[in-house]
N, C-alpha and C positions, 0 to 999 in steps of 0.2 A: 471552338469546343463543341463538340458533337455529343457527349457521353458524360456519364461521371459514375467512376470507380464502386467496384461495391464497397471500397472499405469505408468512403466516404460518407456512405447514406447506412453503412451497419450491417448491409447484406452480406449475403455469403457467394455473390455472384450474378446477381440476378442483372439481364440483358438489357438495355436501355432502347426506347421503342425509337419510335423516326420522331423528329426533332430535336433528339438528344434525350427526351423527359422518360424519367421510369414510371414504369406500371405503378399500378395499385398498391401491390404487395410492400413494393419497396418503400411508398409513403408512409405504412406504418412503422418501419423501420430506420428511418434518417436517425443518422448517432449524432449524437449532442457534441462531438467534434467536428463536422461538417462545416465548409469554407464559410456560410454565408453565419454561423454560430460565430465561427472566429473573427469575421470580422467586426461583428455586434461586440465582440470581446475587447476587442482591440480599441472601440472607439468608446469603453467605459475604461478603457487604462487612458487613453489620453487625456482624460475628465483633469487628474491631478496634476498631471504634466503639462496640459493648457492654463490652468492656473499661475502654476510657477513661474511660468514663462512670462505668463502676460504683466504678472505684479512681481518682474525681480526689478530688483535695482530700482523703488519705488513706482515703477510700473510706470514710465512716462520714457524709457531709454527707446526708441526709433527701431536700432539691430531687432533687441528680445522682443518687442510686441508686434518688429515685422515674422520672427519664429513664433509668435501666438499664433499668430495669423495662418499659417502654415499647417498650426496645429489640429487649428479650427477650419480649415479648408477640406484636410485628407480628412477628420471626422464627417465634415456634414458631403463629402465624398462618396464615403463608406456606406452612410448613410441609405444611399439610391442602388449602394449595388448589392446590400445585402436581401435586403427584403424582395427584390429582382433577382436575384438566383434563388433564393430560398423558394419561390413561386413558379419560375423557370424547371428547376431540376428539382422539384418537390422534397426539397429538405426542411419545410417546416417544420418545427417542434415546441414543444410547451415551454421552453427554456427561451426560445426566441422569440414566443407571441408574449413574455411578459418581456425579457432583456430588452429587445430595441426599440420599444417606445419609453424606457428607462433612461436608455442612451440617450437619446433624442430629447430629452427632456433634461438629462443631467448636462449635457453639453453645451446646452442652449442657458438654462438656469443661472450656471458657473460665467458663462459670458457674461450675462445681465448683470448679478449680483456684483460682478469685479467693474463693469463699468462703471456702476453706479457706485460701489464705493471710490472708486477715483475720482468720482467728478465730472465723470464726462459724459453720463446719459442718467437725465434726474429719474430718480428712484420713482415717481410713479408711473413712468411707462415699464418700468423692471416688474410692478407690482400687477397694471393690466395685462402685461404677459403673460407673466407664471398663473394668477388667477385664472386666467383662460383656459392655458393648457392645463392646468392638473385639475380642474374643474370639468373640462370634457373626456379626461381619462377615466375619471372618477363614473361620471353620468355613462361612461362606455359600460363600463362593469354594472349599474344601476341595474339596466334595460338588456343585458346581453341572455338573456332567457328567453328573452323575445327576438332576439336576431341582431345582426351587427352593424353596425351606422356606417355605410362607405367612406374612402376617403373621394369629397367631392373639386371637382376644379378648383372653387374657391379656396380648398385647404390646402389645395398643393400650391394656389397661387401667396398662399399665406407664408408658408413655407420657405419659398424661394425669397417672399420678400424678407421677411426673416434673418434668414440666411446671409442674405444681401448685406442687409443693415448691420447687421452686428457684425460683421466681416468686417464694413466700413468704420467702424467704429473701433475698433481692437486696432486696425492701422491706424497709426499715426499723421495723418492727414490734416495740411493745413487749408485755406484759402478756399479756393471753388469748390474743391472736392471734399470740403470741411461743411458746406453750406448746402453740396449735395447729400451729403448721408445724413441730416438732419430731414430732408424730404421723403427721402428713401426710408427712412425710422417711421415718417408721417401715415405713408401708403402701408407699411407695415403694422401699424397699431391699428388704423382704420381696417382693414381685412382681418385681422385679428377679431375684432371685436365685429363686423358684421358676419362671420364665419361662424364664430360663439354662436353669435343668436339663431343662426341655424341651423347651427347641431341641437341645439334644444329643441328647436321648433321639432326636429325631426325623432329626437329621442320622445319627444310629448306624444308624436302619431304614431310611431312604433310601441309605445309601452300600453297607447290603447287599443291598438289591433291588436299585438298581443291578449290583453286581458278579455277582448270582447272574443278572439278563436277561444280561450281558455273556457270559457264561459261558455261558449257555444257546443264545446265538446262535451262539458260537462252536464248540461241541457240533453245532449243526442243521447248520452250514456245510461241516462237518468231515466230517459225514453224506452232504450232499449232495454234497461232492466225491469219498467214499468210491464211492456209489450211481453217478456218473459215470464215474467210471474201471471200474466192474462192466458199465458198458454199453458202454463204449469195448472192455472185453477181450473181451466177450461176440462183438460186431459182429464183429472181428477174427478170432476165429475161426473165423465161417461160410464 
């Protein structure tokens, strides 16, 4: 794929540079129908439909929680390709910087809460999860005045293990690979929770260099209208 269409990004035609990426112009323009929108869309419809799947038939039937699994695979899929094109072919937009960390969290959430009410992953590793995540969504938007917290190694490595775990866990797995995703859940809650502490630490340094530039401008501002009124009285004088 070299290009992408104006009708995709809401233009009216506009040329796409070398790399495939469009100008300027056209990032402010990406339509809120754009592939990597639709697939942030597609993976908060599967939210209901991974539920279903996972707890029909008392939720312990092999077939349906191997189609959970399936469901939960192409979402946390979708996942890596949206936010990678939308960055790629600059189709960002306000509808997708809140929708897919929505996703990602309503997909992940639904997993946890359905495991744990079946039984099969005790409710408070479902409890240090969700607390984590919607605890550093939250603190994202605290501090975002001050600038935006990257996503670092550690989170992506959190992520995957995540991912991993709760995958292994919606399968039906008995024996070795029953006693591996117990481990795999382990490294998952431990990056979990050293990651947290992280993001804090780093939303702490950001929201005081924030306040101290704020402060500092508002010092120089204070300065230069000091320095004005010194020349206002000065002139006046003469």
């Amino acid at each position: 794929m070299t290009g992408v269409p104006a009708s995709a990004t809401g233009g009216s035609g506009a040329t796409p540079v070398r790399g495939g990426k469009l100008g300027a112009a056209a990032v402010n323009q990406a339509s809120l129908w754009n592939i990597a929108n639709l697939l942030t869309m597609a993976r908060l419809v599967l939210v209901p439909g991974f539920v279903v799947l996972l707890l029909h038939n008392g939720g312990y039937d092999p077939a349906w929680r191997s189609f959970a699994w399936a469901a939960f695979a192409i979402a946390m899929i979708t996942d890596l390709f949206d936010g990678h094109l939308a960055r790629t072919y600059n189709l960002v937009t306000d509808f997708g910087k809140i929708a897919d960390p929505i996703a990602d969290k309503a997909i992940m959430g639904a997993a946890l809460v359905c495991l744990s009410y079946l039984g099969d992953l005790p409710w408070w590793v479902t409890g240090v999860i969700l607390f984590r995540e919607l605890g550093i969504t939250l603190m994202r938007f605290w501090v975002i005045r001050h600038g935006v917290i990257p996503a670092s190694r550690g989170g992506k490595m959190k992520t995957l293990a995540q991912g991993t775990a709760v995958g292994m866990y919606v399968l039906a797995l008995t024996g070795p690979l029953a006693t591996l995703r117990f481990w795999v859940m382990g490294v998952a809650v431990v990056l979990t929770v050293v990651t947290g502490l992280d993001y804090v630490r780093q939303a702490v340094v950001l929201r005081r260099q924030g306040l101290a530039a704020e402060r500092a401008a508002e010092n120089a501002s204070e300065a230069a209208g000091a320095l004005s009124s010194a020349r206002s009285a000065a002139e006046a004088e003469r």
